[in-house]
N, C-alpha and C positions, 0 to 999 in steps of 0.2 A: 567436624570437618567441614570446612567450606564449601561450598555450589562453585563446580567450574565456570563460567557461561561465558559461551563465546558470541561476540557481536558483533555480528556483520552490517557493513556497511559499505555504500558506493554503489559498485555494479556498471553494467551495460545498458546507461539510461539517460536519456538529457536531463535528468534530477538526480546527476550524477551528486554535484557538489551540494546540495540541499540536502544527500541523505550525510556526506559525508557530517556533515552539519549536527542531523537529529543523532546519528549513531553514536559522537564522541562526546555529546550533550549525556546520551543514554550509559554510557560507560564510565564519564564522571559523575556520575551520581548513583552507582550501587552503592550500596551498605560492604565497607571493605572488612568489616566486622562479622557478616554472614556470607558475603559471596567473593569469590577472585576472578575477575572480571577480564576476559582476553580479548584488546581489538584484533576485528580480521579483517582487514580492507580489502574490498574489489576492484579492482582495475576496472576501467571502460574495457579493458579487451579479456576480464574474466578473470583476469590470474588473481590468483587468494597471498595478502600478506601481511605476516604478524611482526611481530617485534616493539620493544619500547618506543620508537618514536612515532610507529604509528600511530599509540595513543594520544599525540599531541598535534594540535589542528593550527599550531605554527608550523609545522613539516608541510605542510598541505600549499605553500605557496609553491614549493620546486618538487613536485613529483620526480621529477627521477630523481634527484638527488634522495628524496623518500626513500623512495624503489632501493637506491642502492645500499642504504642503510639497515635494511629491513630484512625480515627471511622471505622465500615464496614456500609456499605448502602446499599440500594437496591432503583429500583426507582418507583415514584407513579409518576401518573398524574393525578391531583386532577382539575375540573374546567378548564382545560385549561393551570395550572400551572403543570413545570415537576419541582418535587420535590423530593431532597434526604433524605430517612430515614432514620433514625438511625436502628441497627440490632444488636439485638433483640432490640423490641420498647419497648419502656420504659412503667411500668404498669400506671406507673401516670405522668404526664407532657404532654410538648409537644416533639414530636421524628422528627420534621423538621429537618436537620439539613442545608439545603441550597435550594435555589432554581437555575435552569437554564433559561437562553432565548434559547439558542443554545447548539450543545454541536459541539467539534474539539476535531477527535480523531486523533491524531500523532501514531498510529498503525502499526505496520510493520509483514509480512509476514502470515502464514495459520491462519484458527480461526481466526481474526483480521481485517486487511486487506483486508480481501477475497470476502468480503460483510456479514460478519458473524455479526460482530458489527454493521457495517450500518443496516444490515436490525434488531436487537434489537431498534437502532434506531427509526428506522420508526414504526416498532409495537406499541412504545410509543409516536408515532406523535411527535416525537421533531426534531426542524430544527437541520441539521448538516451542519457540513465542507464538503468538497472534493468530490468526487463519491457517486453516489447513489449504490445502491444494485446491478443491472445487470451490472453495468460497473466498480463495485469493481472487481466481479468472474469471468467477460470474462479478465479483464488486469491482474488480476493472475493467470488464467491459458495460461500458456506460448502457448500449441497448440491453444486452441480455438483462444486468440489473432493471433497467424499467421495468422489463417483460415478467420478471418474476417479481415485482413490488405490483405492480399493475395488475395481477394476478391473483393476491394476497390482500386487496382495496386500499393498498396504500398510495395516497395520492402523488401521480410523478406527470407530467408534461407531456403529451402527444410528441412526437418523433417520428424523423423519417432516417435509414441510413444508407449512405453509400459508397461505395467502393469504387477506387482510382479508374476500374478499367471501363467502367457503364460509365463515367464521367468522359473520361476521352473518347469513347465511341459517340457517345452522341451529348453534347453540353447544353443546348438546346434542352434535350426531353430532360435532364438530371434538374435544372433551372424550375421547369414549372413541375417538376413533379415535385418541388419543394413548395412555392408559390402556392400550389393548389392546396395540398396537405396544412402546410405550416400558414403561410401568408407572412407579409411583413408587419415588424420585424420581425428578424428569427437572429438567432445565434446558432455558429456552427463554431464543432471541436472535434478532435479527435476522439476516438470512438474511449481509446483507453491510456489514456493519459492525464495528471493528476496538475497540480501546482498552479492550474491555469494555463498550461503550456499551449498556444496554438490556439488560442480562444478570440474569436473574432465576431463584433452584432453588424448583421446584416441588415440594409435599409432602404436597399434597391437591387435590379441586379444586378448594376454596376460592381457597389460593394459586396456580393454574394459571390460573385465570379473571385473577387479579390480573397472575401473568405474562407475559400475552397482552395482555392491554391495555396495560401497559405498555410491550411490543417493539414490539406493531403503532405505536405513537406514534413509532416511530423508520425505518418503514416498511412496504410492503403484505405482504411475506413473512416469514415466522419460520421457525424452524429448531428440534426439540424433539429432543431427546436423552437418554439415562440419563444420571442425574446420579450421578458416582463421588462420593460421601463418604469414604470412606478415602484422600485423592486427594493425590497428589505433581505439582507442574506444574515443568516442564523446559524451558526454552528454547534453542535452540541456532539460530547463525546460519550462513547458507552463503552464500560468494562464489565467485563464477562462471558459466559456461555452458553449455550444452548439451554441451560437449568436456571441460572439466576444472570442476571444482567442489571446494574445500573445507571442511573444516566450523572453527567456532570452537569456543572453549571453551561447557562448558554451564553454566546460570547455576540457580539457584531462587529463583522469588519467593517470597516475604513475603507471606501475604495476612492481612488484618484480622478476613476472615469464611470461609466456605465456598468464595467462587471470588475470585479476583483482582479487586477492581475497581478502576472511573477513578482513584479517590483513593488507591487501593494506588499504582498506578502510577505518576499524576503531582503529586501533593498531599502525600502523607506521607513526605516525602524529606527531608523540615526547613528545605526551602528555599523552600515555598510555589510548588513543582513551575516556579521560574526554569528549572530547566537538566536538564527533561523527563523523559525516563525513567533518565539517569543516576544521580539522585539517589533512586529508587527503593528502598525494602527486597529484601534479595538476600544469596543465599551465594550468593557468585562468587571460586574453582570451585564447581559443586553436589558437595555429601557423594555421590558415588559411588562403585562398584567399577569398578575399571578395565575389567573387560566389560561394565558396564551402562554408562557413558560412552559406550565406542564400539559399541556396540550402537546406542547414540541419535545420535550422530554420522554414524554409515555409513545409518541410517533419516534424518535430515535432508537429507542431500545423496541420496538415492534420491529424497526426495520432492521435493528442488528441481528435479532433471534431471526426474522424470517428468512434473513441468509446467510444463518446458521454460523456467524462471525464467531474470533477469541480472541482473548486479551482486549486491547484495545483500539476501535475504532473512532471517526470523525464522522456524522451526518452532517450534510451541510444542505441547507432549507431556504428556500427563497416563499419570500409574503408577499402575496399580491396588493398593495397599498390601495387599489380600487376596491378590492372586493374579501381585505381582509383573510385570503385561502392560503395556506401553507401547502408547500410542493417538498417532497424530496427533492433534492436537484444532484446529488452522487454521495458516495461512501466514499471513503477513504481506509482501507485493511490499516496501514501502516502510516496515521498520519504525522504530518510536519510537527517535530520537538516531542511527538509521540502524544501531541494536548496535553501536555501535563499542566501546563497552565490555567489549563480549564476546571482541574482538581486542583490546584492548589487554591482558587478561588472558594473549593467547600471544605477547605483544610485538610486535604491528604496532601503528604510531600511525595517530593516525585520520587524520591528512594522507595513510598513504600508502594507507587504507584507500579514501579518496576516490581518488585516483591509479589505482589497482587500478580504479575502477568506470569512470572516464572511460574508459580504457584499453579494457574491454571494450564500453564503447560503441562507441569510436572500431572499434573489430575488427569487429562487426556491420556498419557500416555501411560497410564494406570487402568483406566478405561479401556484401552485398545489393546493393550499385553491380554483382557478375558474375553475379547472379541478372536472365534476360532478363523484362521486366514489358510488354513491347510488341512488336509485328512489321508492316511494314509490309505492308501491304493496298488496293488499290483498289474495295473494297468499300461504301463510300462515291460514288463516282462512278457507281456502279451503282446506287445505291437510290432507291426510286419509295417515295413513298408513298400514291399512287392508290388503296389497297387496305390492307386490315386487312391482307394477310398479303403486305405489298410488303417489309416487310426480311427476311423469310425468305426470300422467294424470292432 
């Protein structure tokens, strides 16, 4: 019997269209031999929709016309079984209109990513892909991540962050408290946001003042950092778990300007960014020595176990060209095309790249069904609430 697996894609995110991208990448390429593969598209305003056409990324230029092609669902879990409804349910029939074993969400950026969907997820007890809940929101939040890499001796950048509303009280102190800390350059971005989205290198405060208003437009925290100018970036992805982990080949991007941006990534591929980050500018392998490779390799899988990642993730490393030092510079839970690109450089295809991630879903939640989450208690029978302090007693 075939694996259900439903694959979410889209969401409530300005990397709305980037995920729709890696999600129908990820959907044409299961094993239709071993899996049956359900797209679930998100709306920017949440709503969940399946149907034939939304597995096809020609529907994607006239969203409603999509929309009205398509079904809306919402999910039940009936028995055991997670099932999608039809919406609004029909008065008379049945309004199943599929069911899942698992679900793999291809999610990018806030709302999404974040551990937002994972943890709807779990609420519905359904196995997923990638990251669980606390290790979506600590790798999207760019400080917390440092805090807990920084903490573990893996090397990440000094950082200062701040929040929309200490900036408009006083812009003034928010300036040198940057200045002081960081000093020019520096780069600032949103605290938790991926793609490059809202990334700006500051080089006075002229351009700092610009920087900030530009990131805060993409949310209420920023994140300010040294900005390396001499700067080499290295990508390298890691599949796996808490138990075993390994790393892919390393990739270098292409960039246009000073830092990688949206358009380095998804736009200037020649293809008018169809087929996502694949098509991306890139030496793959990157120009490396064989100890600077797996130096960055053995430091990507450290940083995926120390925060406790699954399935597959992206590290992404910048090299100081003065002084030779390799930086974490963010993770990626759910990265762009999912890196498959990166395996298929050491010969895994991306079918079985996908296989590999189900797989390790399916094991977590194998794992978690002998983790005890309840015991029974008649403490309830007992409770009064006559009193502020009747269920302690």
């Amino acid at each position: 019997m075939k694996i259900r697996v439903g694959v979410f894609f889209g969401g409530k995110s300005v990397e709305h269209e980037v995920s729709v991208i890696s999600g129908l990448q990820a959907y044409n390429s299961f094993d239709r031999d071993k899996y049956e593969p359900i797209p679930i598209y998100i709306t920017k305003e949440n709503e969940l929709y399946t149907g034939e056409a939304v597995g096809d990324i020609a529907n994607y230029k006239n969203i409603p016309t999509l929309l009205q092609k398509s079904t809306r669902v919402f999910f039940m879990c009936e028995q055991g079984q997670f099932q999608l409804i039809r919406y609004p349910v029909k008065k008379m029939g049945n309004s199943v209109v599929a069911q899942i074993d698992v679900a793999f969400p291809v999610v990018h950026g806030a709302n999404v990513e974040d551990g937002s969907l994972q943890g709807f997820l779990r609420h519905y007890n359904i196995p997923f892909a990638g990251c669980d809940v606390a290790a979506s929101a600590v790798t999207m939040d760019k400080y917390v991540m440092k805090t807990v890499l920084k903490d573990n001796d893996i090397p990440v950048l000094d950082c200062v962050t701040l929040n929309v509303k200490e900036y408009e009280r006083d812009e003034t102190a928010a300036y040198e408290r940057a200045e002081n800390k960081i000093g020019y350059p520096m780069i600032v971005k949103p605290v938790n946001l991926g793609s490059s989205v809202g990334i700006k290198v500051a080089k006075d405060r002229a351009a700092l003042e610009e920087a900030l208003e530009y990131a805060f437009t993409f949310g209420p925290r920023v994140l300010i950092e040294h900005a390396i100018l001499n700067l080499r970036e290295i990508n390298c992805a890691v599949l796996g778990d808490y138990e075993h982990a390994e790393a892919s080949e390393c990739e270098e991007p292409i960039s246009s300007d000073e830092i990688l941006s949206y358009e380095d990534k998804y736009v200037a591929g020649g293809k008018g960014g169809s087929e996502g980050m694949r098509t991306a500018k890139r030496e793959l392998p990157a120009n490396l020595t064989p100890e600077k490779r797996e130096e960055i390799r053995q430091l990507a899988v450290r940083t995926f176990q120390v925060l406790n990642c699954n399935g597959v993730s992206r590290i992404d490393f910048m090299i100081d060209r003065d002084t030779d030092r390799v930086y974490v510079n963010e993770i990626n839970p759910i990265p762009g095309s999912l890196a498959f690109y990166l395996w298929e450089a050491l010969g895994k295809p991306y079918a079985e790249l996908l296989d590999d991630m189900v797989n390790l879903a399916l094991k977590r939640e194998r794992e978690e069904k002998s983790v005890l989450t309840s015991f029974d208690s008649n403490i309830l029978q007992n409770a009064n609430l006559s009193g502020a302090k009747g269920v302690k007693k």
